[in-house]
Backbone as XML, in Angstrom:
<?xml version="1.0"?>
<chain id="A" units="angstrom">
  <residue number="1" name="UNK">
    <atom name="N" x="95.407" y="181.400" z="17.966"/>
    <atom name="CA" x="95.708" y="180.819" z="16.679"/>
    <atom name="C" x="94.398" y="180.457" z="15.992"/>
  </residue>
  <residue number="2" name="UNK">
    <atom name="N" x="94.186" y="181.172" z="15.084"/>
    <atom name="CA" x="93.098" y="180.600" z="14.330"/>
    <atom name="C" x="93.600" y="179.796" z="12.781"/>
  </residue>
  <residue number="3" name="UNK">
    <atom name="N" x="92.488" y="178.587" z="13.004"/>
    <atom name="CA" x="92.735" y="177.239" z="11.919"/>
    <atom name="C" x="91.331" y="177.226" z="11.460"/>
  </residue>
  <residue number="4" name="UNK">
    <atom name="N" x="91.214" y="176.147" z="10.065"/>
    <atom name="CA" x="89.849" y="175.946" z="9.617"/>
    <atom name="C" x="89.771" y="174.840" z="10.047"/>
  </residue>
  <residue number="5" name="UNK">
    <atom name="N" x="88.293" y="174.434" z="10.943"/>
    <atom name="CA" x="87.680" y="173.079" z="10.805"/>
    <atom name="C" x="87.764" y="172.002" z="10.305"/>
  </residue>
  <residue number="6" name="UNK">
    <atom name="N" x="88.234" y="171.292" z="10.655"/>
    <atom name="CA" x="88.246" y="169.828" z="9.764"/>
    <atom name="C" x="86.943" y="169.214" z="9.336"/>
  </residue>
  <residue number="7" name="UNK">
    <atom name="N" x="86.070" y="169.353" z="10.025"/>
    <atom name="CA" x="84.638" y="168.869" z="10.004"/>
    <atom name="C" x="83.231" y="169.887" z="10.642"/>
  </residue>
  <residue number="8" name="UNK">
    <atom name="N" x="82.657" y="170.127" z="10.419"/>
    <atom name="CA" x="81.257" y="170.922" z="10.588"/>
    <atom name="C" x="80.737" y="169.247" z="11.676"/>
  </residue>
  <residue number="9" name="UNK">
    <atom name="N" x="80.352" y="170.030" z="13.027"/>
    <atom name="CA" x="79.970" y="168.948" z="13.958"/>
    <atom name="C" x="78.146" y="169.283" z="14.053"/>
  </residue>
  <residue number="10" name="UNK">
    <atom name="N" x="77.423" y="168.476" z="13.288"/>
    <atom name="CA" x="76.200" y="168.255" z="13.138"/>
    <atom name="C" x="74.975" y="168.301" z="14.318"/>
  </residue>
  <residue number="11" name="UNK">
    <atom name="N" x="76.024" y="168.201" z="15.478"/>
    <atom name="CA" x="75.283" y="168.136" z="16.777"/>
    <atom name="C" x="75.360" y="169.370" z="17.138"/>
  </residue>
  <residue number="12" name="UNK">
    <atom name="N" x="75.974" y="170.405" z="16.400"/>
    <atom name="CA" x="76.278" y="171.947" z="17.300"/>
    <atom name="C" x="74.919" y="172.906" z="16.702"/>
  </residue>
  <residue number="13" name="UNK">
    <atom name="N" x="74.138" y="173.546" z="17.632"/>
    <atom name="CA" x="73.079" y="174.045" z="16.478"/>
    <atom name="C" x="73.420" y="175.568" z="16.318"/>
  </residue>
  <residue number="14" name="UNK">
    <atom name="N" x="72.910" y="175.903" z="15.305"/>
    <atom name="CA" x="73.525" y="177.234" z="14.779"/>
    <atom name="C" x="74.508" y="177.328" z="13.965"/>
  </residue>
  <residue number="15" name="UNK">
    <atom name="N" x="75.188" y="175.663" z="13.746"/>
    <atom name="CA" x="75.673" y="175.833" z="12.455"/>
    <atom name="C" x="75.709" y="175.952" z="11.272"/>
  </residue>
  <residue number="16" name="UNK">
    <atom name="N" x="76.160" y="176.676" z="10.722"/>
    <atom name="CA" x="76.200" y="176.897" z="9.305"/>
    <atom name="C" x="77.305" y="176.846" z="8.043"/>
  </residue>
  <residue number="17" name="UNK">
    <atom name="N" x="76.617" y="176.363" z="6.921"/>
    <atom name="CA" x="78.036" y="176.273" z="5.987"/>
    <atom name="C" x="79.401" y="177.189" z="6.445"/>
  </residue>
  <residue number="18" name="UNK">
    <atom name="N" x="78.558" y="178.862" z="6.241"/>
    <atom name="CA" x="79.053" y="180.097" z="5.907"/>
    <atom name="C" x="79.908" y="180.021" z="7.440"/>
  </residue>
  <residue number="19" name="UNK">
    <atom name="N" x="80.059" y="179.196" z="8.261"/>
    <atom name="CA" x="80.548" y="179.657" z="9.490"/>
    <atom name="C" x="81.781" y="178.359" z="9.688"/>
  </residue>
  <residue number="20" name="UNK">
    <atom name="N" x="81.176" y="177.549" z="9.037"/>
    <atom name="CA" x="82.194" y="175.872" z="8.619"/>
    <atom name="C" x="83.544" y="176.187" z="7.770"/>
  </residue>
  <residue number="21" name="UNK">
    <atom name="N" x="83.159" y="177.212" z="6.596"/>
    <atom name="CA" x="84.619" y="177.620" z="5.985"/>
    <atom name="C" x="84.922" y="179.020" z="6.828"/>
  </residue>
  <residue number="22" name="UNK">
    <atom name="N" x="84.933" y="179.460" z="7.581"/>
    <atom name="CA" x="85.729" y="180.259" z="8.062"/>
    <atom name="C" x="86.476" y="179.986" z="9.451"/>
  </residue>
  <residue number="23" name="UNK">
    <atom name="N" x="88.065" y="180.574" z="9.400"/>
    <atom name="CA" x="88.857" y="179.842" z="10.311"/>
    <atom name="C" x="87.809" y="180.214" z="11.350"/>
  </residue>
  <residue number="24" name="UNK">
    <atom name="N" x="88.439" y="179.597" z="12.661"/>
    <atom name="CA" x="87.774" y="179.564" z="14.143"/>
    <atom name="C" x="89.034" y="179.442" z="14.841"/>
  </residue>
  <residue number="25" name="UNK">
    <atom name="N" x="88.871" y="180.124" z="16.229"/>
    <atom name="CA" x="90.172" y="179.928" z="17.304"/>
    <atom name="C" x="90.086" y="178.338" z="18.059"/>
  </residue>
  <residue number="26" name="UNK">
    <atom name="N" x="90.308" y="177.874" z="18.190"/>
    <atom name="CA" x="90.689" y="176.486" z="18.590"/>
    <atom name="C" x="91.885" y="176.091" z="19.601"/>
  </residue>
  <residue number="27" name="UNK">
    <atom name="N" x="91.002" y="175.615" z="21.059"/>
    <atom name="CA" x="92.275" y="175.340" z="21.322"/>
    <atom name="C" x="93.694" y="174.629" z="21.288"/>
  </residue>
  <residue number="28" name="UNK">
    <atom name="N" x="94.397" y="175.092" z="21.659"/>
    <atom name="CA" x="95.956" y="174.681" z="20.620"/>
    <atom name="C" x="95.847" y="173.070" z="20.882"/>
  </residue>
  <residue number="29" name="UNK">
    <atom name="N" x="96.388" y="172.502" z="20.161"/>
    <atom name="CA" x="96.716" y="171.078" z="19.843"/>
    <atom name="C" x="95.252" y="169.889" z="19.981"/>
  </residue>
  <residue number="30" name="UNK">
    <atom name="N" x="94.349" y="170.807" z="19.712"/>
    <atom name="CA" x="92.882" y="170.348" z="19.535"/>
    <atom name="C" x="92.217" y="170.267" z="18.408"/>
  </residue>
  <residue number="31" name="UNK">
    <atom name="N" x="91.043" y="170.166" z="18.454"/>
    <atom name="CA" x="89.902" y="170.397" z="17.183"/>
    <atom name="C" x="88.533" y="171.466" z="18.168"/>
  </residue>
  <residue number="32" name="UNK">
    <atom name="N" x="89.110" y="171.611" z="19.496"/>
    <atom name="CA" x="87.744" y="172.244" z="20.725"/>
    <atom name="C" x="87.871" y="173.860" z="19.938"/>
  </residue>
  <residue number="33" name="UNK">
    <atom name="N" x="86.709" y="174.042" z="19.461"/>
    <atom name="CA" x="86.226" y="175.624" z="18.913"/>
    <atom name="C" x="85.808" y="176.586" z="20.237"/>
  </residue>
  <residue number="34" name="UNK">
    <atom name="N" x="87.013" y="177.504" z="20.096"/>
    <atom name="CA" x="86.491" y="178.483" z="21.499"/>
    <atom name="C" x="85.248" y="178.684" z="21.632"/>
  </residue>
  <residue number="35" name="UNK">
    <atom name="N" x="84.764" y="179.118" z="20.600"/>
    <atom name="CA" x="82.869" y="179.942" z="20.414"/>
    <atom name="C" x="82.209" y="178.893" z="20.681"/>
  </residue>
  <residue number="36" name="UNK">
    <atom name="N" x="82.073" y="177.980" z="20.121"/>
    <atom name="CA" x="81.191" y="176.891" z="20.731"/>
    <atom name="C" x="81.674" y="176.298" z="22.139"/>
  </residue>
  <residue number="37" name="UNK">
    <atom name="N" x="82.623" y="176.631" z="22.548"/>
    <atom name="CA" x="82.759" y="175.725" z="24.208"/>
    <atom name="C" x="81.964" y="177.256" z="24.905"/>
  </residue>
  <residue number="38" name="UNK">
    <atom name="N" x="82.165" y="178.528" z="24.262"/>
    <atom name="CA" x="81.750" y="179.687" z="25.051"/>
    <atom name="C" x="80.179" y="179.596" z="24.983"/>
  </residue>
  <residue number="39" name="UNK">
    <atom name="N" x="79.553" y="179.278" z="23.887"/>
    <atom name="CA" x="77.966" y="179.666" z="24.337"/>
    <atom name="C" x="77.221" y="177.674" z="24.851"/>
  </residue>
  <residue number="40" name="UNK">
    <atom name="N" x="77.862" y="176.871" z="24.526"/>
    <atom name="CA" x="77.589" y="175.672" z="25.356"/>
    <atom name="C" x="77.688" y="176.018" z="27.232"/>
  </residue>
  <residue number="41" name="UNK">
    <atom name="N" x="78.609" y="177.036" z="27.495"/>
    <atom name="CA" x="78.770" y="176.904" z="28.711"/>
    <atom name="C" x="77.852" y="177.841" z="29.214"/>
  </residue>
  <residue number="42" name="UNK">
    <atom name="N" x="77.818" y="178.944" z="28.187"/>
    <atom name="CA" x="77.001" y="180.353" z="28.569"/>
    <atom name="C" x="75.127" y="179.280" z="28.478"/>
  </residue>
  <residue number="43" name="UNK">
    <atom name="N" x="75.030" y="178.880" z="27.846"/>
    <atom name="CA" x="73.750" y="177.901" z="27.691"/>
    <atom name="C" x="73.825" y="177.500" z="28.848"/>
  </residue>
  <residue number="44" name="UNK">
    <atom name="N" x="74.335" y="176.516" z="29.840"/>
    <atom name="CA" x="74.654" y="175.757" z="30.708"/>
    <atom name="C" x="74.351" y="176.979" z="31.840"/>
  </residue>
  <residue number="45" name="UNK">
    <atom name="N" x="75.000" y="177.949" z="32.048"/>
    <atom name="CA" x="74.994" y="179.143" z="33.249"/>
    <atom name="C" x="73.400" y="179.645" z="33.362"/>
  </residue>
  <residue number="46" name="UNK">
    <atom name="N" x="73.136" y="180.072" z="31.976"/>
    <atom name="CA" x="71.715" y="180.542" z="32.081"/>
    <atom name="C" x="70.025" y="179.848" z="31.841"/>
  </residue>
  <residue number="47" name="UNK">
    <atom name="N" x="70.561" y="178.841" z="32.248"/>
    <atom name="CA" x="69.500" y="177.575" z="31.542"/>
    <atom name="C" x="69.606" y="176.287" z="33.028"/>
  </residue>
  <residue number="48" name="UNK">
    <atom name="N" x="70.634" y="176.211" z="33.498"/>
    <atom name="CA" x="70.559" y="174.706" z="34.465"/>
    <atom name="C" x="69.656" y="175.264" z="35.701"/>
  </residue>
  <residue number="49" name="UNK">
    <atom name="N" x="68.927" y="174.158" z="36.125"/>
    <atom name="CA" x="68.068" y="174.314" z="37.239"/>
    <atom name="C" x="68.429" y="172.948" z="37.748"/>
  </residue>
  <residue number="50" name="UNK">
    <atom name="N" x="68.566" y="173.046" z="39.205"/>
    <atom name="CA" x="68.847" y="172.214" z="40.244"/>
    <atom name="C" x="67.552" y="171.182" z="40.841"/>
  </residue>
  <residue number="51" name="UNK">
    <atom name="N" x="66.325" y="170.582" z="40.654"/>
    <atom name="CA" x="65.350" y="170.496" z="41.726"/>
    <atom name="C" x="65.929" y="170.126" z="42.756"/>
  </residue>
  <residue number="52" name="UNK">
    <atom name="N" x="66.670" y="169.073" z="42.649"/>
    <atom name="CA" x="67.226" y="168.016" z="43.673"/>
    <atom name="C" x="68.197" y="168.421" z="44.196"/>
  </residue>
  <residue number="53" name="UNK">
    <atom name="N" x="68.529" y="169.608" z="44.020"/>
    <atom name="CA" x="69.690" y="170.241" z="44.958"/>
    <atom name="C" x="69.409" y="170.023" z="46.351"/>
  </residue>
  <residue number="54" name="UNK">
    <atom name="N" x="70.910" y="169.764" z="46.989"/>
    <atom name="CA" x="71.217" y="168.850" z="48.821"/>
    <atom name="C" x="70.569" y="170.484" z="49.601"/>
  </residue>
  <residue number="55" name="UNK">
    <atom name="N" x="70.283" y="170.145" z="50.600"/>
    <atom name="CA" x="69.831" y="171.043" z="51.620"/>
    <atom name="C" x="71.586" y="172.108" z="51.909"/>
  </residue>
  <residue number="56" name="UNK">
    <atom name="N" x="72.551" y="171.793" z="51.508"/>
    <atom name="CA" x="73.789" y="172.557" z="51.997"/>
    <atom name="C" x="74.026" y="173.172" z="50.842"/>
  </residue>
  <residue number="57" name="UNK">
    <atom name="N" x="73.080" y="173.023" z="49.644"/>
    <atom name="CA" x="73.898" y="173.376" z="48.057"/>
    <atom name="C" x="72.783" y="174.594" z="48.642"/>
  </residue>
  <residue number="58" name="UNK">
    <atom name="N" x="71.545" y="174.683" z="49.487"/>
    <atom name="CA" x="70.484" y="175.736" z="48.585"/>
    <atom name="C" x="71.202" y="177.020" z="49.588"/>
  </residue>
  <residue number="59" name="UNK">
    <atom name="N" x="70.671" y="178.171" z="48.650"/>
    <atom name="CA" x="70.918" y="179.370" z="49.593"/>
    <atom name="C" x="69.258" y="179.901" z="49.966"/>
  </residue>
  <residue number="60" name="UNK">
    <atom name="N" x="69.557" y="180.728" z="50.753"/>
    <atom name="CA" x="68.516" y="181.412" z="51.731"/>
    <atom name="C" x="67.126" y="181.238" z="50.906"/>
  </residue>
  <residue number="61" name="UNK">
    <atom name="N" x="67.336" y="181.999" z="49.708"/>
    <atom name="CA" x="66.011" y="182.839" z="48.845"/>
    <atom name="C" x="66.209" y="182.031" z="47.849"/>
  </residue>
  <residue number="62" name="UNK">
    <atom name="N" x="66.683" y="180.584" z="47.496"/>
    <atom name="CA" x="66.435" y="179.973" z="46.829"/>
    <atom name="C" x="65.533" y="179.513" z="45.828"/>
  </residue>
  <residue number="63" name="UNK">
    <atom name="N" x="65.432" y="179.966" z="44.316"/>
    <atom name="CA" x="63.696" y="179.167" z="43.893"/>
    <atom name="C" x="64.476" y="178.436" z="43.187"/>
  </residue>
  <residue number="64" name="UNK">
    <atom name="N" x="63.679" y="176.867" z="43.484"/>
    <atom name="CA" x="64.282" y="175.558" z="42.666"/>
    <atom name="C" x="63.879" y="175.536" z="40.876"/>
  </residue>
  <residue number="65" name="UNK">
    <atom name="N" x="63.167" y="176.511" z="40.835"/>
    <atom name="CA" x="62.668" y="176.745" z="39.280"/>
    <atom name="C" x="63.490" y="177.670" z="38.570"/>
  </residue>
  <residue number="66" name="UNK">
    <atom name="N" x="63.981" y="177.969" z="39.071"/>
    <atom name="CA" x="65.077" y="179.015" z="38.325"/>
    <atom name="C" x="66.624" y="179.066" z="38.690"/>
  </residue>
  <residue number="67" name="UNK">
    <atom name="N" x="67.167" y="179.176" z="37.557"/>
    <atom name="CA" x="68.143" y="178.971" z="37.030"/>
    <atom name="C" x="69.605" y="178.906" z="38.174"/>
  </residue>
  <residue number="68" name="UNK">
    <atom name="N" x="69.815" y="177.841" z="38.654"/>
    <atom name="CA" x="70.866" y="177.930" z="39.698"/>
    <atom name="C" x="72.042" y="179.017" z="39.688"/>
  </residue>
  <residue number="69" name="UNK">
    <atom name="N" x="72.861" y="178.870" z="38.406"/>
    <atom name="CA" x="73.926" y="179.308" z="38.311"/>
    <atom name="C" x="73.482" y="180.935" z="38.459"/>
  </residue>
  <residue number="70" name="UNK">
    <atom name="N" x="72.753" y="181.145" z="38.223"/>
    <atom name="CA" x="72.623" y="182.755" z="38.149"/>
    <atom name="C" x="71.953" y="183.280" z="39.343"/>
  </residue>
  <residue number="71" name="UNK">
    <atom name="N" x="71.304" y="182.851" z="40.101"/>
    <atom name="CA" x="71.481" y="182.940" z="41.379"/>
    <atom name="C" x="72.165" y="182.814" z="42.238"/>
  </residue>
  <residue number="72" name="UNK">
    <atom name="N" x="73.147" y="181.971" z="42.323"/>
    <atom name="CA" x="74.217" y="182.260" z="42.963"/>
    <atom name="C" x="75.214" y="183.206" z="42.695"/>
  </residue>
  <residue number="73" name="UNK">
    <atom name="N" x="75.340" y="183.512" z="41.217"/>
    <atom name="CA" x="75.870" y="185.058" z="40.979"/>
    <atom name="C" x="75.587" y="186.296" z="41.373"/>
  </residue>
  <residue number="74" name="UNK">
    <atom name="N" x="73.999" y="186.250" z="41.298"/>
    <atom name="CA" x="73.090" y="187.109" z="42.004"/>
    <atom name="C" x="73.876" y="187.280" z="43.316"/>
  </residue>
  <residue number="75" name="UNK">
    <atom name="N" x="74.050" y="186.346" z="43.993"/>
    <atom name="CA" x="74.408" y="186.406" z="45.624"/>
    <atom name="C" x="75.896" y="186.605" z="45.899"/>
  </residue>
  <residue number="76" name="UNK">
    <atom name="N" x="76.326" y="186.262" z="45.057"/>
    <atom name="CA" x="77.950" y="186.566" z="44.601"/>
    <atom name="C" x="78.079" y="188.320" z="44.572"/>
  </residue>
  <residue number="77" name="UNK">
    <atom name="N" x="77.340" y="188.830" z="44.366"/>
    <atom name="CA" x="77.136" y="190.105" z="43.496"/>
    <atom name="C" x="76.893" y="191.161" z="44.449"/>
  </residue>
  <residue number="78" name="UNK">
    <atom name="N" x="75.174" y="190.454" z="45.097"/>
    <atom name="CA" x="74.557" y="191.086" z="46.136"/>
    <atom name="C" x="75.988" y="191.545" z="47.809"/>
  </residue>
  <residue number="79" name="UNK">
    <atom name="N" x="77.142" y="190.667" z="47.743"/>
    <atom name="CA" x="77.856" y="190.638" z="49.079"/>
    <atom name="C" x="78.884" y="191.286" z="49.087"/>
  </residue>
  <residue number="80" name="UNK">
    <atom name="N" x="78.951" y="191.090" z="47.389"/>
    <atom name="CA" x="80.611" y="192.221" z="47.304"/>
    <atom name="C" x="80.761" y="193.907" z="47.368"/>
  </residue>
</chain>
């Protein structure tokens, strides 16, 4: 179901007027904009780094400088 915005959220970056009046999918009985929960999370996957990750969270070839989530996909990937 796509609806128009009630409000342009000032904290989201990459927003723009031209993107404020046009509907957006939303989930139902919300104001949550699919596209923005999708690249907040896609941000989150390719961007979080762990230092302090527990000795049972790390895997083998672990580097604490780079990007957790995608290393473990990596290894997700590498087994199947």
């Amino acid at each position: 179901m796509q609806v128009e915005r009630p409000e342009a959220d000032p904290n989201i970056a990459g927003a723009s007027s031209e993107t404020d009046q046009a509907p957006q999918l939303v989930v139902w009985g919300t104001d949550v904009v699919v596209s923005q929960c999708k690249e907040k999370f896609k941000k989150f996957v390719l961007h979080f780094v762990d230092p302090n990750a527990e000795e049972d969270e790390r895997m083998e070839d672990m580097n604490m400088n780079e990007p957790l989530y995608l290393q473990k996909l990596q290894e997700v990937c590498f087994y199947d």
